[in-house]
PASEBA-1860 file (N, C-alpha, C; in nm, 3 decimals):
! residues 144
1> XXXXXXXX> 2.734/-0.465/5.364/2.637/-0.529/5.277/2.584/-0.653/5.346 ~ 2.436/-0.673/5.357/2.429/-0.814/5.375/2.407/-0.868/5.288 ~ 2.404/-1.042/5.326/2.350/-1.137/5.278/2.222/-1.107/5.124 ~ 2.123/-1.055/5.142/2.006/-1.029/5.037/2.078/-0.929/4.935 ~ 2.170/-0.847/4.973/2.175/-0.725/4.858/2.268/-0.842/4.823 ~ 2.376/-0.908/4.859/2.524/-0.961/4.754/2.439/-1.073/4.713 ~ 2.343/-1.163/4.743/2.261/-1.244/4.639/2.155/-1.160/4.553 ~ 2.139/-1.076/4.578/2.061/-0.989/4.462/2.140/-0.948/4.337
9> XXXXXXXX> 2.228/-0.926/4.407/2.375/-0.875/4.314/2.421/-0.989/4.176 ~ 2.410/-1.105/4.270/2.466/-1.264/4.231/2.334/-1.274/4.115 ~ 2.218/-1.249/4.150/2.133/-1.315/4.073/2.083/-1.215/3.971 ~ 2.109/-1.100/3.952/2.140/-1.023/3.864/2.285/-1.033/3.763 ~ 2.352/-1.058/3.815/2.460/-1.099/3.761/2.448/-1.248/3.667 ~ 2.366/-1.317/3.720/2.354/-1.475/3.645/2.291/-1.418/3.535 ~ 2.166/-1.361/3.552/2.133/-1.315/3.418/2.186/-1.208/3.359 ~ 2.244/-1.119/3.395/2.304/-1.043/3.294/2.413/-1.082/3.208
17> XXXXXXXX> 2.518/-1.151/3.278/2.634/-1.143/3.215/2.631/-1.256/3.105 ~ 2.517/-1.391/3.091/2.484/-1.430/2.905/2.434/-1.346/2.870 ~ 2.340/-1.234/2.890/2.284/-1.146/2.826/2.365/-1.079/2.728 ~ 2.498/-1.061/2.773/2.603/-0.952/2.722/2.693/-1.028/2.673 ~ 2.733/-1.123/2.751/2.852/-1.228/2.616/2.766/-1.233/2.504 ~ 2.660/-1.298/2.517/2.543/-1.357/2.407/2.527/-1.219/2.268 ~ 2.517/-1.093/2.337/2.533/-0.936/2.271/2.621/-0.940/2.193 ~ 2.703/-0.934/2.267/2.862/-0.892/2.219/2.898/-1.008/2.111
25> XXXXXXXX> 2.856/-1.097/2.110/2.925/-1.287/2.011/2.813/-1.166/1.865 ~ 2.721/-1.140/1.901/2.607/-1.109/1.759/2.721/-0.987/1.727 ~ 2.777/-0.919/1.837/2.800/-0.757/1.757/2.900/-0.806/1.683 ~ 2.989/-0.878/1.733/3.186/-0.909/1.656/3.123/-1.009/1.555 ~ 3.031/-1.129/1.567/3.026/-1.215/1.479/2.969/-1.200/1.351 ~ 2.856/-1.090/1.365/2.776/-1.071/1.234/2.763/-0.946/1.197 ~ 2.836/-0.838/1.248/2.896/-0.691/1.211/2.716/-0.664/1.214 ~ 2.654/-0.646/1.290/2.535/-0.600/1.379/2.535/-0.464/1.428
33> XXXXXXXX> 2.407/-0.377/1.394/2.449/-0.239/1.459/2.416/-0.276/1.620 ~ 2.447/-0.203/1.657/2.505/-0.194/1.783/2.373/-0.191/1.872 ~ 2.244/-0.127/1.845/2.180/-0.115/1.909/2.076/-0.260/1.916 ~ 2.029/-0.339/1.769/2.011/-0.427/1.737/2.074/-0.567/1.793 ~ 2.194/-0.547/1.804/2.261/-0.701/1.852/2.203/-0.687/2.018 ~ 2.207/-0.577/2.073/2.152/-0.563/2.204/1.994/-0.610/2.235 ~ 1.924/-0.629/2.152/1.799/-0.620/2.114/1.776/-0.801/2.136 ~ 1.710/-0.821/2.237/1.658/-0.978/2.291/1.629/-1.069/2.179
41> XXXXXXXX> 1.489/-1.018/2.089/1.455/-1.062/2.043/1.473/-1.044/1.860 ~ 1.548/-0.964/1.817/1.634/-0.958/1.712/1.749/-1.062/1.701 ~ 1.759/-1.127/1.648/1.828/-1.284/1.606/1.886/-1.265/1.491 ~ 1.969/-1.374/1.426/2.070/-1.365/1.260/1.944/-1.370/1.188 ~ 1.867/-1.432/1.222/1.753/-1.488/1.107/1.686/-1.341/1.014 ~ 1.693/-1.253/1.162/1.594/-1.143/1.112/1.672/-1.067/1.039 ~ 1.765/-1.040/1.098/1.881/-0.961/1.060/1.960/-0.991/0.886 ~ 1.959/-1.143/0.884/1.968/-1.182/0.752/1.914/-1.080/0.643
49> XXXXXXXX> 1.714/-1.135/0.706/1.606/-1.119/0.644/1.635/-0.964/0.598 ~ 1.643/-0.861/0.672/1.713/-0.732/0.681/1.778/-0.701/0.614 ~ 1.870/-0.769/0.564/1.994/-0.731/0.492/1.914/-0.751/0.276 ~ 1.872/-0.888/0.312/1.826/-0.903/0.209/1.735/-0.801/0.182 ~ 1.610/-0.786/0.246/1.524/-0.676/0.173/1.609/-0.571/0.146 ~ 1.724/-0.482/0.207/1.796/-0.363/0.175/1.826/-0.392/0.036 ~ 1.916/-0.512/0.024/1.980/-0.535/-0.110/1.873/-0.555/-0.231 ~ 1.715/-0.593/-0.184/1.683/-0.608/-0.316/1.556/-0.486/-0.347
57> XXXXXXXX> 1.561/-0.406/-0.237/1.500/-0.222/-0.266/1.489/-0.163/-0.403 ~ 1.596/-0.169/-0.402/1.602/-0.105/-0.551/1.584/-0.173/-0.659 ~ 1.577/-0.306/-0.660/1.534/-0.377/-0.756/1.400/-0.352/-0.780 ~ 1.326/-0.417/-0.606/1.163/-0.379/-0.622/1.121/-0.247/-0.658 ~ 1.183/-0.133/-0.630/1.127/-0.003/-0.612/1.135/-0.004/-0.805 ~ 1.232/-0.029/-0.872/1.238/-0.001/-1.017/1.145/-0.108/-1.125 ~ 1.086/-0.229/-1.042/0.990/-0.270/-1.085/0.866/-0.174/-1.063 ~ 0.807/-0.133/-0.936/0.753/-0.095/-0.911/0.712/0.028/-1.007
65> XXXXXXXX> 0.821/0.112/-1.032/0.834/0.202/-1.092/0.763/0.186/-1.242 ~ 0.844/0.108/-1.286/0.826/0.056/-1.429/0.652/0.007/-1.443 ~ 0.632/-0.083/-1.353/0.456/-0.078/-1.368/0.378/0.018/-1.318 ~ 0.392/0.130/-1.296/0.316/0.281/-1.262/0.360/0.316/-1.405 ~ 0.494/0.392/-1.468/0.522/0.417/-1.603/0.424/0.365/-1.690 ~ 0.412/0.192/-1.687/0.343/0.149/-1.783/0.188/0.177/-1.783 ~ 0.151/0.162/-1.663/0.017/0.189/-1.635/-0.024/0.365/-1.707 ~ 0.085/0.501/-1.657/0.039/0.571/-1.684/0.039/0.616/-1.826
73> XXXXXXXX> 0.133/0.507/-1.919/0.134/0.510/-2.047/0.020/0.490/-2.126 ~ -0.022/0.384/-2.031/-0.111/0.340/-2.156/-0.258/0.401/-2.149 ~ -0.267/0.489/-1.974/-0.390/0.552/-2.026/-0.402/0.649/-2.027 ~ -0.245/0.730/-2.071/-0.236/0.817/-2.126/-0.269/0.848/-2.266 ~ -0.225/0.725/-2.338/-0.222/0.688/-2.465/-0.349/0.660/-2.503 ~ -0.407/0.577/-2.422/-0.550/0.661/-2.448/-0.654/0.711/-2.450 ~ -0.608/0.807/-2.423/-0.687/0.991/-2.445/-0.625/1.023/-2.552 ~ -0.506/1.004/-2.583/-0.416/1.070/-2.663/-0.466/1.060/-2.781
81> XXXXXXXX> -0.508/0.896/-2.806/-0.519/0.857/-2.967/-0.632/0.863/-2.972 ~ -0.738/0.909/-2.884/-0.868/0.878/-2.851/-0.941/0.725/-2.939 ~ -0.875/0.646/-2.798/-0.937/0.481/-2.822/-0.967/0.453/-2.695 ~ -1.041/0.514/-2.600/-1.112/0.489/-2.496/-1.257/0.432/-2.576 ~ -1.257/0.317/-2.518/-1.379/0.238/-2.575/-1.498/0.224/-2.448 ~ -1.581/0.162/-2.482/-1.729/0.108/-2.403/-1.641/0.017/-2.279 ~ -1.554/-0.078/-2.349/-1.477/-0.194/-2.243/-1.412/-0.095/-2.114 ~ -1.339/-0.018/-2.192/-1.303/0.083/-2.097/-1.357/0.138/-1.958
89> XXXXXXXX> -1.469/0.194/-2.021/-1.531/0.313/-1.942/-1.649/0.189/-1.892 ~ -1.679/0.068/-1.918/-1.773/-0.007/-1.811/-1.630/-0.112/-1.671 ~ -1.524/-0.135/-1.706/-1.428/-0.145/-1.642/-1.398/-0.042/-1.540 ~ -1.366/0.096/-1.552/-1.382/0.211/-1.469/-1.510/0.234/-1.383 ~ -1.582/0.220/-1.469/-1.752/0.184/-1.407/-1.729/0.037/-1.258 ~ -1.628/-0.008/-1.293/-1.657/-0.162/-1.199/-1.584/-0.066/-1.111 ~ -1.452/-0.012/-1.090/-1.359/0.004/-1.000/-1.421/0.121/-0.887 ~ -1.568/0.220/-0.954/-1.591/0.327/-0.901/-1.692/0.201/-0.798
97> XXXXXXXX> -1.744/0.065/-0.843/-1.863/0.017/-0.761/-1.799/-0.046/-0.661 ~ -1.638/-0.095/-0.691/-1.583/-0.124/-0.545/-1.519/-0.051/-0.496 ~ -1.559/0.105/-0.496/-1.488/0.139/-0.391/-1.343/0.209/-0.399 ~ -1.325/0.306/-0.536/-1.144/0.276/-0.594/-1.164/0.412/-0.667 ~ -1.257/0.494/-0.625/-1.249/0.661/-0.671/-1.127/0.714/-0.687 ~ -1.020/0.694/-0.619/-0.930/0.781/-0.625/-0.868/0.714/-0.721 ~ -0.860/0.595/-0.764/-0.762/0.554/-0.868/-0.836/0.591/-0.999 ~ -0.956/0.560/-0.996/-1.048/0.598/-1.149/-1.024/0.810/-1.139
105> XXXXXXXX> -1.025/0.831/-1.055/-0.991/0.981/-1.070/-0.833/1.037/-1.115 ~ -0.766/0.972/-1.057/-0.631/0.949/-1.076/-0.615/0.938/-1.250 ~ -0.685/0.820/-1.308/-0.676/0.810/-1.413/-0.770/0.915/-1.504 ~ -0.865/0.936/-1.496/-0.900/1.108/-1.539/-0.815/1.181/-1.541 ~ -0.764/1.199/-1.443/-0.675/1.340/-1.447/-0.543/1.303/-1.532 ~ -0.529/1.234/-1.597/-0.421/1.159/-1.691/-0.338/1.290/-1.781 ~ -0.527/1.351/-1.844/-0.565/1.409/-1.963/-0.629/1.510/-1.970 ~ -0.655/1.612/-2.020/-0.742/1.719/-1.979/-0.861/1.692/-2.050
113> XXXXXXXX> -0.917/1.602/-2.148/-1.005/1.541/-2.207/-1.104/1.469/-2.098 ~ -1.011/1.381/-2.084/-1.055/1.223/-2.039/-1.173/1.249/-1.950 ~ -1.161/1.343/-1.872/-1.357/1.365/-1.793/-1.447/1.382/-1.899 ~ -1.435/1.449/-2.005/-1.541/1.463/-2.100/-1.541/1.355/-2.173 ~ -1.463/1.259/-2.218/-1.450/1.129/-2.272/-1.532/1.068/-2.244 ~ -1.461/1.026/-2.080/-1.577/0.898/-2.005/-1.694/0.934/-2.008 ~ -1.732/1.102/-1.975/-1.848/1.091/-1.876/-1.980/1.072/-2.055 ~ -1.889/1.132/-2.182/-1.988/1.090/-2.298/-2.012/0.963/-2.345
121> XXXXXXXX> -1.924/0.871/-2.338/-1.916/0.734/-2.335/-2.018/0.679/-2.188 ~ -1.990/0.699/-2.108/-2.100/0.667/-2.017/-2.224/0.694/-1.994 ~ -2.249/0.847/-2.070/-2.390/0.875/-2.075/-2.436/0.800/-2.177 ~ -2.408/0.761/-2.309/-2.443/0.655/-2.427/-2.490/0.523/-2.355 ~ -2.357/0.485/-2.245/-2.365/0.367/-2.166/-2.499/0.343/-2.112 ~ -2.498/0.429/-1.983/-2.619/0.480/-1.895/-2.724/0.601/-1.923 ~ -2.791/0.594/-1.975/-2.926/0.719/-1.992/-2.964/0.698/-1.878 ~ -2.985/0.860/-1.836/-3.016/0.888/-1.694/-3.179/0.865/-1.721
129> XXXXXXXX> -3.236/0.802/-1.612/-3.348/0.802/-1.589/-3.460/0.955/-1.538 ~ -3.509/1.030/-1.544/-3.560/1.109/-1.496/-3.681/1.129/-1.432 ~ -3.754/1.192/-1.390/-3.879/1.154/-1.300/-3.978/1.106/-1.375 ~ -4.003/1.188/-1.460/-4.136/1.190/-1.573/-4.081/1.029/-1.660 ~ -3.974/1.015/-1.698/-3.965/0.895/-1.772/-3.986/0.758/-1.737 ~ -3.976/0.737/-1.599/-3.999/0.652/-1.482/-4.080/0.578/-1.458 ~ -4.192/0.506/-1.507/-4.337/0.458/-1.441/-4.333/0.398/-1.310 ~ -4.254/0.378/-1.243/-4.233/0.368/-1.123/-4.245/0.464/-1.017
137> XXXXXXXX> -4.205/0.565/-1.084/-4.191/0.687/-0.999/-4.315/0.760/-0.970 ~ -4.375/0.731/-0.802/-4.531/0.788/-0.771/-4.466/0.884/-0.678 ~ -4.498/1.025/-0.668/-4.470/1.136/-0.584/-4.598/1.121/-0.491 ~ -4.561/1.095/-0.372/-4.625/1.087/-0.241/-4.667/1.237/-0.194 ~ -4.738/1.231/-0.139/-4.816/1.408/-0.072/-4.738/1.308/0.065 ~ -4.717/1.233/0.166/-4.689/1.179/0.238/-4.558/1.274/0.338 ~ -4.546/1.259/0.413/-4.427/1.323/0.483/-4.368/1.226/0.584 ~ -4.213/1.194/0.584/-4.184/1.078/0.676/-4.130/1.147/0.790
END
């Protein structure tokens, strides 16, 4: 061996071997999986952080839960009792103008009603305009 490989050796060695005490102190000290304590930039902090979200999962997930339940209660309830009002169906009206089809559809499909509900409540809402009713409306001979 010369000289360059046993200081290559040496200076691989300087950095490795805190690398691995430093490992090994996370694996015995904070019962760390194994692949994680190896992990540079994984620290107690995160790992804490880690532990906590696990433990409070099921808390969030059964909140979570509970406000979908409630949500689908209540507009289930109504179609059911049929008390879908004007407030209603111009509220649904806002969610379709930003952009949120699948949730206003979502909530249609609640009921096997509820499309014929809204869409009669909304035609009361909105009268469709038609060509002839229009004074605005000039039909061009024009071609673009």
């Amino acid at each position: 061996m010369n000289n360059l490989t046993i200081g290559a050796l040496i200076l691989i060695a300087i950095v490795i071997l805190p690398y691995l005490f430093f490992s090994f102190r996370k694996l015995s000290r904070y019962n760390m999986p194994f692949f994680k304590a190896f992990n540079p930039s994984y620290n107690l902090t995160r790992y804490e952080a880690d532990e906590l979200k696990k433990s409070l999962s099921p808390i969030t997930t059964e909140i979570e839960t509970k406000k979908i339940s409630g949500f689908i209660n209540h507009w289930t309830a109504k179609f059911e009792n049929n008390t879908l009002n004007v407030e209603d169906v111009k509220m649904l009206n806002e969610l379709l103008a930003t952009g949120k089809e699948d949730q206003v559809n979502g909530i249609l499909a609640l009921h096997p009603e509820a499309l014929n509900r809204y869409n009669a409540i909304n035609k009361d809402l909105n009268p469709v305009i038609t060509e002839a009713e229009d004074p605005l409306y000039v039909k061009s001979d024009s071609v673009y």
